[in-house]
C-alpha angles and dihedrals in degrees: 000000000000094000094050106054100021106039090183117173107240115202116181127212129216135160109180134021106191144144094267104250127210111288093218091051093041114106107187130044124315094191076072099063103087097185141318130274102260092044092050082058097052098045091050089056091047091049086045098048098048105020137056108244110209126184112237090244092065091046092059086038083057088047101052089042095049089229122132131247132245116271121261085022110176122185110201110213136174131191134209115029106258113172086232090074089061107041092032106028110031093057094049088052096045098050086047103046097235126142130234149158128226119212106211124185097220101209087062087053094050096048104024094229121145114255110270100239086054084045094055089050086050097055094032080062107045094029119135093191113110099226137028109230131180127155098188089076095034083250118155108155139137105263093236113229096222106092089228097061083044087057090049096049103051097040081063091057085055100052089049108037084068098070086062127078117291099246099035075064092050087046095047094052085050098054087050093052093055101046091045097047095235114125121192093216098115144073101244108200088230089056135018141139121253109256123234104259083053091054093048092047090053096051095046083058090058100256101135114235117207132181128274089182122253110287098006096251125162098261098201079056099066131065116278089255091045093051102038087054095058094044086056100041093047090059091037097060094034086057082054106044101045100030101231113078114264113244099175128083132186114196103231101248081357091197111133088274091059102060140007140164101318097042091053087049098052081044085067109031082050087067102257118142109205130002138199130200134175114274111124113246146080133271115242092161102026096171080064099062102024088144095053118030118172128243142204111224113216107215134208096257108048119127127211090263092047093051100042088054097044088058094035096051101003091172086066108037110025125093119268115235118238110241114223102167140334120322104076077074097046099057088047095064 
């Protein structure tokens, strides 16, 4: 009966698909993990045996063309670049048939690196020094010794180090990493980028790959010359690299805080053709929001029940997405 009288567009977002690690051995961010192998494979059967699964590229081809789309339609997106997605996910989709598209930021291709958010997880946990102290964020605290108030923590400097300036965040992370002694200059097995003759594998075998910008900054928190040239820089390498022009793009973070009205203009001005962020909710008019399609997020605990009902009735079961500033508006208008 949903199909039939609201035909919205579901995209779901996922980072990582990985056996779930104990939580007390693992050394990066759990809020990363989306799900484990054998539960990827049974919600992309279920997704297979009751949806309609469409590739991005023929959403923005409908779109063009004015035409609708089919009912039940679900896009199936990841961000990032973990090698996970390639050695864990592809091969279950593959096997499967079913279509996806892979957001890379190109620059931690390039070089390997962990992502510095994952980075910053990494160094708050395994960190000697006796306070945690960071004056960007008007932080001053006892680094607790239990890992789970590690993991609070610093899921708290998270939260708030996105309200500064993109690269005062990048800078922040990098002055930690030298006081602490705890340089992000290797490929850790936990958490590491694809490389790029996985990415091109991947998308010869017809798995789309969009951008995830360059450095995975917050784009709506750089100036307009600094953001315009990652987005820029991100299509143009991964023209390059991949040989087709790239039409997808993924805003880094991708909350209200991480793009706006300028950032979805130099998008398309930039020659992509769609864009998703990461604000929780279905698509009913897709053509009125292209730039800033919403996602669901699939998150590590969900059962088999709790993600059959989220994509079934998403306005019900998903998450709700906190709301820091305007464009939650914006992309509604």
């Amino acid at each position: 009966m949903r199909s039939w009288w609201q035909r919205d567009l579901r995209i779901l977002a996922y980072h990582r698909v990985m056996p779930l690690p104990d939580p007390a051995t693992f050394d990066f961010d759990l809020e990363l993990i989306s799900t484990s192998p054998d539960r990827f494979r049974a919600q992309m059967l279920h997704v297979k045996q009751h949806f309609t699964p469409l590739r991005l590229s023929d959403v923005a081809a409908a779109l063009n063309k004015g035409d609708p789309l089919p009912p039940d339609a679900v896009a199936i997106t990841f961000d990032d670049g973990y090698d996970d997605n390639y050695r864990i996910a592809y091969p279950i989709l593959r096997e499967l048939g079913i279509p996806a598209t892979f957001f890379v930021s190109t620059g931690h291709i390039d070089t390997g690196k962990p992502f510095g958010y994952d980075w910053l997880v990494h160094m708050i946990l395994l960190a000697t020094a006796p306070r945690l102290v960071l004056p960007e964020i008007g932080m001053d605290v006892p680094m607790p010794q239990g890992r789970d108030l590690r993991r609070s923590l610093a899921g708290t400097v998270l939260k708030n180090m996105k309200s500064i300036d993109a690269l005062k965040q990048e800078a922040m992370i990098a002055r930690l990493e030298q006081e602490w002694g705890m340089p992000n200059d290797g490929r850790p097995e936990d958490c590491r980028p694809m490389t790029w003759d996985q990415v091109r594998e991947m998308h010869a075998d017809g798995f789309e790959i969009g951008s995830h910008g360059v450095h995975h900054r917050m784009l709506a928190k750089m100036s307009s010359a600094q953001m315009t040239d990652e987005v820029r820089q991100s299509k143009a390498t991964l023209d390059r690299e991949l040989g087709a022009p790239a039409t997808l793009m993924s805003y880094p973070v991708g909350g209200d805080r991480a793009f706006d009205e300028a950032v979805m203009n130099a998008t398309r001005d930039t020659g992509f053709e769609l864009a998703v962020c990461y604000i929780c909710g279905t698509n009913p008019r897709p053509a009125s929001n292209r730039y800033a399609l919403f996602r669901l997020p699939v998150e590590r605990m969900m059962g088999p029940g709790w993600f059959a009902a989220m994509v079934a009735l998403p306005s019900l079961v998903s998450y709700p997405t906190v709301n820091y500033g305007p464009a939650h508006e914006q992309v509604h208008a």
